[in-house]
C-alpha positions in Angstrom: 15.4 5.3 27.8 14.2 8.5 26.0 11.1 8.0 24.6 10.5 9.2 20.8 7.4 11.1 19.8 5.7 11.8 16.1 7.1 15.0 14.4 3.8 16.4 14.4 3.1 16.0 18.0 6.7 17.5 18.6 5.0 20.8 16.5 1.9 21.0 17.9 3.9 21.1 22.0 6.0 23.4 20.5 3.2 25.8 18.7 0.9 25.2 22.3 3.8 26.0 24.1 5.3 29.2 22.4 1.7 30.5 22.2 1.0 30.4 25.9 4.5 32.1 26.3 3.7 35.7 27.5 6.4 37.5 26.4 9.3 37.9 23.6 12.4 36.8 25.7 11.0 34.1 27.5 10.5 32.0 24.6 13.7 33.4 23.4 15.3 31.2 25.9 12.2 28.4 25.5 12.5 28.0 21.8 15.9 26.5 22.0 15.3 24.1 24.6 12.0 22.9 22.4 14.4 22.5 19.0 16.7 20.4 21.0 14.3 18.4 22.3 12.7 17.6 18.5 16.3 16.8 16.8 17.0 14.5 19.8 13.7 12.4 19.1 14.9 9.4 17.0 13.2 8.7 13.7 10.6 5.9 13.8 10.5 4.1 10.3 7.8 1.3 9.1 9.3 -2.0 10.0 6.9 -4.7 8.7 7.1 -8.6 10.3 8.3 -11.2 8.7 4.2 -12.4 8.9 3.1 -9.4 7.4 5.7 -9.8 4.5 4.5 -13.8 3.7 1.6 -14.3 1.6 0.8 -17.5 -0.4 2.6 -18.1 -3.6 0.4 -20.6 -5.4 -2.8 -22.1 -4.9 -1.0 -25.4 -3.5 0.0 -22.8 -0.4 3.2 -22.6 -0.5 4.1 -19.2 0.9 6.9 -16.3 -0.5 8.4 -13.5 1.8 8.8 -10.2 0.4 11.5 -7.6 1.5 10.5 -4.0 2.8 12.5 -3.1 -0.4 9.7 -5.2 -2.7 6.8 -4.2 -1.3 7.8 -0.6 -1.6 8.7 -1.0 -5.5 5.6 -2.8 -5.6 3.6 -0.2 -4.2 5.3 2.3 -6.7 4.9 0.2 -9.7 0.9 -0.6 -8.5 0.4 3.2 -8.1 1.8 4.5 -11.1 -0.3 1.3 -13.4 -3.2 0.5 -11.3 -3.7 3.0 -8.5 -5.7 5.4 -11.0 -8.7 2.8 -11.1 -7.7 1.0 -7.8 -6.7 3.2 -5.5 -6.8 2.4 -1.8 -7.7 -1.4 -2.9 -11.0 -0.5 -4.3 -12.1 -0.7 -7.9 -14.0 2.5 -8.7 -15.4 0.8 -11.8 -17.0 -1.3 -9.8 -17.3 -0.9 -6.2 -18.8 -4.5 -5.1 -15.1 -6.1 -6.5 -12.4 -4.9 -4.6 -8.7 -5.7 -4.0 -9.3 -7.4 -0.5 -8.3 -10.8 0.7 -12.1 -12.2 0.8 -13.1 -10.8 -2.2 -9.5 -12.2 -4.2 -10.2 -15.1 -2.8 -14.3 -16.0 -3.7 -12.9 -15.2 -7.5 -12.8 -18.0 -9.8 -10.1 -19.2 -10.5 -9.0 -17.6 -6.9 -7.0 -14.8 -7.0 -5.4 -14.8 -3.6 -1.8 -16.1 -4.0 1.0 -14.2 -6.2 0.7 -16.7 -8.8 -3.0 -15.8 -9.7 -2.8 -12.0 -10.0 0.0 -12.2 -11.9 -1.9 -14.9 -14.2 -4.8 -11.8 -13.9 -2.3 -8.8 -14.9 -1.2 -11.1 -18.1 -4.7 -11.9 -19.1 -7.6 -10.5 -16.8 -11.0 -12.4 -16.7 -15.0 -11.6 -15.4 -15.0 -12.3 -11.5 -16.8 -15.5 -12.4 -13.6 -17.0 -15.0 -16.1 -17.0 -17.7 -14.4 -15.1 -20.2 -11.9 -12.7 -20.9 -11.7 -8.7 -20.1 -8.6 -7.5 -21.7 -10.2 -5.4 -24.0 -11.5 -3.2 -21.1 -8.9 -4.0 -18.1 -5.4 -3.1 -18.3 -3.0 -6.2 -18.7 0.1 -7.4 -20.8 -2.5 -8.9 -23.5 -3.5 -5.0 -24.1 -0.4 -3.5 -23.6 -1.0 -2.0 -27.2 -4.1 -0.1 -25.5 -3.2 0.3 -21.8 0.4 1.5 -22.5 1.6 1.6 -19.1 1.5 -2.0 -19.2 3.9 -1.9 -21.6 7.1 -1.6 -19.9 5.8 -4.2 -17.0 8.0 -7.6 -17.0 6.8 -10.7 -14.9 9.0 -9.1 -12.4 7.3 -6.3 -12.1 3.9 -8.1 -11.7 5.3 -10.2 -9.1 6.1 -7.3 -6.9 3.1 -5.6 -7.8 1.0 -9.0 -6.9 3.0 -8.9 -3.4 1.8 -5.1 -2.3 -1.6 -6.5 -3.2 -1.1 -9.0 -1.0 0.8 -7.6 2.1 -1.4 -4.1 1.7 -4.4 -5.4 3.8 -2.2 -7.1 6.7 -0.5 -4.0 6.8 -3.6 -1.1 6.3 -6.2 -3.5 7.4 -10.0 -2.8 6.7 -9.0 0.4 5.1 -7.4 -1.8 2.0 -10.7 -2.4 -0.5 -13.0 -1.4 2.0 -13.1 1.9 -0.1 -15.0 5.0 1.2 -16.6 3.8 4.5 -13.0 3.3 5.8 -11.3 7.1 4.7 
């Protein structure tokens, strides 16, 4: 069973390697060996669990299960309309409320499940439900001021809803735990 290393640790042996060489024809004859080695190593892609991919749906816990393929349109979507202010899972606005699973979860209403962030990206309010924030967070209800909400469907806050979800199972602390973690 071969065993498959990281590209960059195939680049780093092969620049320790050639460097130690002494002289011009041995690592004539080295340098081809190395290369074969590095395309022979099989490439390693991010398979998430099926755990990893289930969050809670609704607040009554019922559960959904996101595809690889979700999650990585929901990343893409998340970056390109939220990642500016929230990248990483932080808020920079406002670095005590981030996009973590404890912090989602001691909003009210709660915004731990699918369900209530989409709710949130419709029609965001204060951390404490009191009243409404559109006119200063992005969201459908101010899509005629934050205009890349303006080509987001329910779909696409769905999917966006799910990377917020699956991004700490997957990243860990390092998900709204903003600069201490990086």
């Amino acid at each position: 069973m071969a065993s498959s290393l990281p590209l960059v640790v195939v680049r780093r042996a092969l620049r320790s390697l050639l460097g130690s060489v002494a002289s011009a024809s041995r690592s004539l004859l080295v340098l081809p060996l190395m290369l074969l080695f590095a395309l022979a190593a099989p490439a390693q892609a991010a398979q998430w669990s099926a755990d990893q991919l289930t969050v809670p749906a609704g607040p009554d816990g019922s559960t959904v299960t996101f595809s690889e393929q979700e999650i990585k349109a929901g990343r893409k979507l998340f970056n390109n309309s939220c990642g500016e202010c929230h990248a990483g899972g932080i808020t920079k606005t406002n670095q005590n409320v981030g996009l973590d699973p404890e912090t989602l979860a001691l909003a009210t209403p709660s915004r731990d499940n699918v369900e209530a962030l989409v709710d949130y990206m419709k029609d965001p309010t204060s951390y404490d439900g009191e009243y409404s924030i559109s006119d200063v967070h992005p969201s459908l209800r101010s899509s005629d001021i934050f205009v890349k909400m303006r080509d987001l469907d329910d779909e696409d806050l769905r999917l966006m809803a799910g990377y917020i979800l699956v991004a700490p199972k997957v990243q860990g602390q390092q998900w709204g735990g903003g600069k201490i973690y990086f």
